[in-house]
C-alpha positions as CSV (number, residue, x, y, z in Angstrom):
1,X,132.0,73.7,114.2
2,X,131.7,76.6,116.7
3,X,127.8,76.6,116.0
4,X,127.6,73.2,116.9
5,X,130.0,73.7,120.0
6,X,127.8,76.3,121.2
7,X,124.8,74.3,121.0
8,X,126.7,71.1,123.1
9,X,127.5,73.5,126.1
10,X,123.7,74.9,125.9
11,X,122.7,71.3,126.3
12,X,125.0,70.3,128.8
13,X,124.2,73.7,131.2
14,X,120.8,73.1,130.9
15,X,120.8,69.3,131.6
16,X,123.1,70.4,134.7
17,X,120.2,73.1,135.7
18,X,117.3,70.3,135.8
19,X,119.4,67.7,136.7
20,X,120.5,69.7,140.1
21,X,119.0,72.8,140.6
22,X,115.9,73.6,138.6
23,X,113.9,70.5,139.1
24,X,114.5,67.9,141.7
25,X,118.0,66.1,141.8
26,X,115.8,62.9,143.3
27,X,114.6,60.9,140.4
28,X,113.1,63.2,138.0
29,X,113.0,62.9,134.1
30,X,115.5,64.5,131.9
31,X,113.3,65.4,128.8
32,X,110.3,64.0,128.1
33,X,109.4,63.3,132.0
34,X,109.6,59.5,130.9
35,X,113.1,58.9,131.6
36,X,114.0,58.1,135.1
37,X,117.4,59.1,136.5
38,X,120.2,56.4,136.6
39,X,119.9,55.7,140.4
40,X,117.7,55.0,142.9
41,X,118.3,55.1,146.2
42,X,116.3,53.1,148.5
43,X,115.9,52.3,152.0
44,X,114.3,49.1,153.5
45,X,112.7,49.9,157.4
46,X,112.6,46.4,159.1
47,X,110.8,47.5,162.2
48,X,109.4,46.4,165.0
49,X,105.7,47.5,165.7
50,X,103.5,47.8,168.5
51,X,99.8,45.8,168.1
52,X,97.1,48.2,167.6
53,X,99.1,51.4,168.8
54,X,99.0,53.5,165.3
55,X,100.3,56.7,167.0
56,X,103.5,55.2,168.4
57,X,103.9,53.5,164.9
58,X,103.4,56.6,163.5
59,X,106.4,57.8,165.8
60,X,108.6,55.1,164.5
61,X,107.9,55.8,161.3
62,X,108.7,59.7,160.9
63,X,112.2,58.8,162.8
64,X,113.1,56.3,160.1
65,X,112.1,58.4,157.3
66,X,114.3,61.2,159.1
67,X,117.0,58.9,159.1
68,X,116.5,57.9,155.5
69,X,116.3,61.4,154.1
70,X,119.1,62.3,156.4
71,X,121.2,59.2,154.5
72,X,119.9,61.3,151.0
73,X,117.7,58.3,149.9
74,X,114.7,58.7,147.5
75,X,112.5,56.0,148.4
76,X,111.5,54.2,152.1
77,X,109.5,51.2,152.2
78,X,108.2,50.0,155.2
79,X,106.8,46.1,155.8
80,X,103.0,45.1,156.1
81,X,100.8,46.1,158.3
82,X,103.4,48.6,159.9
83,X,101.1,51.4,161.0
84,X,99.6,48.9,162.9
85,X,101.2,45.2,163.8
86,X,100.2,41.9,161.9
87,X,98.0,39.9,164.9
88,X,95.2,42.4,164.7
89,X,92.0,40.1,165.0
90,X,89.0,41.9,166.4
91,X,91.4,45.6,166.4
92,X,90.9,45.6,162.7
93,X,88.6,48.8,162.6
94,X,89.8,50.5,165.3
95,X,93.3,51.1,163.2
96,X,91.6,51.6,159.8
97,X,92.7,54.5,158.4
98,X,92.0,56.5,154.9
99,X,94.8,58.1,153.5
100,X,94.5,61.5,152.9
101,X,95.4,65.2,154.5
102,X,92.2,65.2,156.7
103,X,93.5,61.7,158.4
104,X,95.8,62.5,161.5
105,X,97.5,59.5,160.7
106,X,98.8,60.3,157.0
107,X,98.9,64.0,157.2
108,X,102.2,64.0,158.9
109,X,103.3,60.5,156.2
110,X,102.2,62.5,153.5
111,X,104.1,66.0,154.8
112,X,107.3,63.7,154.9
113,X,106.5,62.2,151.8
114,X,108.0,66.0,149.9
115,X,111.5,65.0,151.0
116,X,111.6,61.5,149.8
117,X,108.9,58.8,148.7
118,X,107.0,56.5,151.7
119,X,105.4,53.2,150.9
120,X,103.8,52.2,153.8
121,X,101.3,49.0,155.1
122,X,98.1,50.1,156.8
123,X,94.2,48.6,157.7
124,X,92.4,50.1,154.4
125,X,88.5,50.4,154.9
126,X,86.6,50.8,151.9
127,X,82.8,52.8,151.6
128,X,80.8,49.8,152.3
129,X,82.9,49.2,155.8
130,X,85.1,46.3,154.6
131,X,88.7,46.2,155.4
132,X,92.1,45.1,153.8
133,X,95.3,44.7,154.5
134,X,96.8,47.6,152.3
135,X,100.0,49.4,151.4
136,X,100.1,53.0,150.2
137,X,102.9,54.7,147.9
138,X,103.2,58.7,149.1
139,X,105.2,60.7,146.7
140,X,105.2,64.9,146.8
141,X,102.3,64.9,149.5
142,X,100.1,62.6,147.4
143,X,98.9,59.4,147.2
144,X,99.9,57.6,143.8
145,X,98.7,54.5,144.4
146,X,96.8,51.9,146.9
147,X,97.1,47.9,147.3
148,X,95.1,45.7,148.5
149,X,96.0,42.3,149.3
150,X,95.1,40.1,147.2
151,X,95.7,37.0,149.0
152,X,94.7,36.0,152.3
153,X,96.6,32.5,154.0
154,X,94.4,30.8,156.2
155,X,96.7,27.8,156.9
156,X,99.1,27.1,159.4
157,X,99.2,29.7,162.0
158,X,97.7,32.7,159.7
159,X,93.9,33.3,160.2
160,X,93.9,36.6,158.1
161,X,90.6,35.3,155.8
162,X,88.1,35.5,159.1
163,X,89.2,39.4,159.5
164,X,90.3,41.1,156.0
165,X,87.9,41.3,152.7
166,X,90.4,40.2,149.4
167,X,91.5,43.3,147.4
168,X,90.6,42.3,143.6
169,X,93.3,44.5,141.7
170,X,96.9,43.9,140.9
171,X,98.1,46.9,138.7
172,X,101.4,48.9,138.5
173,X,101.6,52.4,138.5
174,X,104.2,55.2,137.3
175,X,106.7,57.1,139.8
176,X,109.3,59.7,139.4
177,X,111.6,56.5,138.9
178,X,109.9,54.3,136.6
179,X,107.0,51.9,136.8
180,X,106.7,50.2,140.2
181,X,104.6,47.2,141.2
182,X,103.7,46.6,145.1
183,X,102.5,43.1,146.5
184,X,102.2,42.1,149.8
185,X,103.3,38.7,151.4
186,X,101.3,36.4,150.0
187,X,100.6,38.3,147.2
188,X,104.1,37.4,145.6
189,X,104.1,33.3,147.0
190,X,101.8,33.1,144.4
191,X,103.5,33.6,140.8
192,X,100.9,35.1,139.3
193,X,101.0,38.7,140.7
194,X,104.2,39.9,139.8
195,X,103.8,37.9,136.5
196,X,100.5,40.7,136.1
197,X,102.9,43.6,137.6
198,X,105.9,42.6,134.7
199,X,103.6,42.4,131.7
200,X,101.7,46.0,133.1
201,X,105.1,47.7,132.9
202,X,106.5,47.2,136.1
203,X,110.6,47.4,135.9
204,X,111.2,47.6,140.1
205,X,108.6,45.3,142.1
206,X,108.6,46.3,145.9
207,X,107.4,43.8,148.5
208,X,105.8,44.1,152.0
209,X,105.6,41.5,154.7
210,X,105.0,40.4,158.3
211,X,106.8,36.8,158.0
212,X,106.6,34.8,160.8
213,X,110.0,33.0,161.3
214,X,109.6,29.2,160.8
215,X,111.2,25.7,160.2
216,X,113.8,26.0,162.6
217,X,116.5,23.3,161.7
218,X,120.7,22.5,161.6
219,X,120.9,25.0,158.9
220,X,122.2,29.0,159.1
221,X,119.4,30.5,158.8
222,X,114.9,29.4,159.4
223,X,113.4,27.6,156.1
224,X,111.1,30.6,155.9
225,X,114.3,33.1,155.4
226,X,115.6,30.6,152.5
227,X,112.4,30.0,150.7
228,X,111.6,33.7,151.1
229,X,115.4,34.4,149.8
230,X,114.9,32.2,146.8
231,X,111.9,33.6,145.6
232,X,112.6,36.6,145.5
233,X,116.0,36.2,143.4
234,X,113.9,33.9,141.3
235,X,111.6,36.7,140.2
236,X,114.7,38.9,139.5
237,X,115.7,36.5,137.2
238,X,112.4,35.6,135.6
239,X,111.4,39.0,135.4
240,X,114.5,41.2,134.5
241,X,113.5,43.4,137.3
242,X,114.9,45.0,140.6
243,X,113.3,43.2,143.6
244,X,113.1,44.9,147.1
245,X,111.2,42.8,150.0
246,X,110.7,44.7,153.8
247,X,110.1,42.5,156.1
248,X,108.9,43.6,159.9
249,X,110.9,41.9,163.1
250,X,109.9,41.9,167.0
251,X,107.8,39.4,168.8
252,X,103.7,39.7,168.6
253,X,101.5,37.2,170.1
254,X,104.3,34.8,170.6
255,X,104.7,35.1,167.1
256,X,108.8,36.0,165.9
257,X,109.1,38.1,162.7
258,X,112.8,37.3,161.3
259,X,113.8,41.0,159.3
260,X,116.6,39.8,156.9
261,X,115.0,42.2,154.4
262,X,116.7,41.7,150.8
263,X,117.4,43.5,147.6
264,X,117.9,41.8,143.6
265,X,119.2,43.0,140.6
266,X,117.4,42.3,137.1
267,X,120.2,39.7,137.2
268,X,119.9,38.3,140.0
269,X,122.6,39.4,142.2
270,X,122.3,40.4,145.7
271,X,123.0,44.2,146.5
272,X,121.7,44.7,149.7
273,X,120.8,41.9,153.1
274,X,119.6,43.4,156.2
275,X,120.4,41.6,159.1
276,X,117.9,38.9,161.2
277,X,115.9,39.4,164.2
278,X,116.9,43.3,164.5
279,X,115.9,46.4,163.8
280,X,117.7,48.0,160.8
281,X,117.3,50.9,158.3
282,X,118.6,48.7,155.1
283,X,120.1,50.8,152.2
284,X,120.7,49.7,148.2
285,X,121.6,51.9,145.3
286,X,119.7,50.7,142.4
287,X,121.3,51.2,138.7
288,X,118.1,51.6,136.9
289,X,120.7,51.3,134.0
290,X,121.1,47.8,134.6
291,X,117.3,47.1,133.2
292,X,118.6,47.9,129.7
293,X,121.4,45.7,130.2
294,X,120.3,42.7,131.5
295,X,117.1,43.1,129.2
296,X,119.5,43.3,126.0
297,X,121.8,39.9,126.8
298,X,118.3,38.3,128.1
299,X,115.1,39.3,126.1
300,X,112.6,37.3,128.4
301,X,110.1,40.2,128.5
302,X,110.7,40.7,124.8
303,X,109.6,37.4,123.9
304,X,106.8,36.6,126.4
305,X,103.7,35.5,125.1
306,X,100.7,37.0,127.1
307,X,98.5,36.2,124.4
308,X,99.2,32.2,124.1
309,X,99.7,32.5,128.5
310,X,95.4,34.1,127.8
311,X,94.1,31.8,125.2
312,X,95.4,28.7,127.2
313,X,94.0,30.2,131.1
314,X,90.8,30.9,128.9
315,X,90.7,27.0,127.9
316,X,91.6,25.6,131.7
317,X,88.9,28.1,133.2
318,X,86.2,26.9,130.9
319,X,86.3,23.7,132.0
């Protein structure tokens, strides 16, 4: 019995040592570096951006991540296209930038990014001098991963398929708090990314956009904010994963850009709303434990059925 005792309290000091002083307090693994902490605290940055003016962006964007860490949160995700505004037309290569310490532009991102993790929406060029609309995850000073949209509107009043190049990849990717998926406004109208991002592991799907408000009618709030809304809750239901969307405010080219950025629960639930038409810094605490709950009274991903979903897409596209 005191053998055993003695072994408890080893345990327990040395959980306390990584959990808070040896390794990072901010979302590392306990053991096997698998294992995310139980919490994850997030900030949404619904901001306002000036067209084609990357270096006061930039400015914007190392105030709100010094007002994020200063609030202790692990993660800040900032809306599409927020280096560099939304109705870029002919600006498109003169904001390109490639991420990486020799770029003036994401030295200083990925310097902040030691303190707390940046995903962030730029102009990506590629080697053959094609551009997309992009979003980058920073963590520790490195980039972890890159996405390109995947889906360009060219209806109503978007016009993004006569300047941007289609990125062809959805994929998630691993982060010191589990397996995150990133889309990017149209990206997640269609159901078919984050239905990719769920079956490739991703638990917490974080979403980027520059909506333009519209269908103003009698009700509370535009048509775009309640479709929007809905969706995302929907795949927080469907997918038994946490849901974060940013979405940029301010007035560009006469266009209005509504904020109201939202967090979901694997359940469904609301846990964080930031307000309309105004800037905001939005925070939500994420209890990553609530995966394993809502997973175990609702075994959705358990019983999905890429395979038959395959054969039959294999069938329809033969045709």
């Amino acid at each position: 019995m005191i053998q055993w005792a003695r072994r408890a309290l080893v345990v327990t000091q040395w959980i306390r040592h990584t959990s808070i002083g040896g390794a990072s307090s901010r979302g590392t693994a306990i053991f096997s570096g698998k294992i995310p902490r139980m919490q994850l605290s997030l900030a949404l940055a619904q901001i306002t951006t000036k067209l084609g003016d990357v270096e006061s962006n930039l400015g914007k964007h190392l105030e709100f991540i010094q007002q994020a860490k200063s609030q202790k949160s692990d993660l800040i995700v900032f809306p599409e296209l927020s280096l560099t505004g939304y109705v870029l037309q002919d600006l498109v290569p003169s904001v390109a930038h490639k991420p990486g310490d020799d770029d003036p532009i994401f030295r200083p991102l990925l310097k902040a990014s030691r303190d707390l993790d940046v995903m962030v929406g730029f102009v990506d060029e590629d080697e053959r001098h094609r551009f997309y609309i992009a979003s980058a995850y920073l963590s520790a000073g490195r980039v972890l991963h890159i996405h390109r949209k995947a889906y360009l509107p060219t209806y109503a009043l978007f016009d993004e398929g006569r300047f941007f190049a289609q990125g062809n990849a959805v994929r998630a990717f691993d982060t010191r708090f589990g397996r995150v998926g990133m889309l990017i406004c149209e990206d997640f109208w269609h159901s078919s990314p984050p239905y990719i991002l769920w079956l490739d592991g991703a638990d917490i799907l974080l979403l980027a956009s520059a909506s333009p408000g519209r269908g103003l009618n009698a009700h509370e709030k535009l048509e775009s904010a309640r479709w929007v809304e809905g969706v995302n809750q929907a795949y927080a239901n469907l997918f038994t994963a946490f849901v974060a969307h940013s979405n940029r405010v301010g007035y560009e080219d006469g266009v209005n850009f509504w904020g109201g950025s939202t967090v979901f629960e694997p359940g469904g639930a609301e846990i964080a709303h930031g307000p309309y038409f105004e800037e905001a810094l939005v925070p939500a605490v994420l209890d990553l434990g609530q995966l394993r709950r809502t997973r175990g009274r609702l075994p959705l991903l358990r019983d999905e059925r890429a395979a038959l979903v395959q054969a039959e897409l294999a069938r329809i596209l033969s045709k």
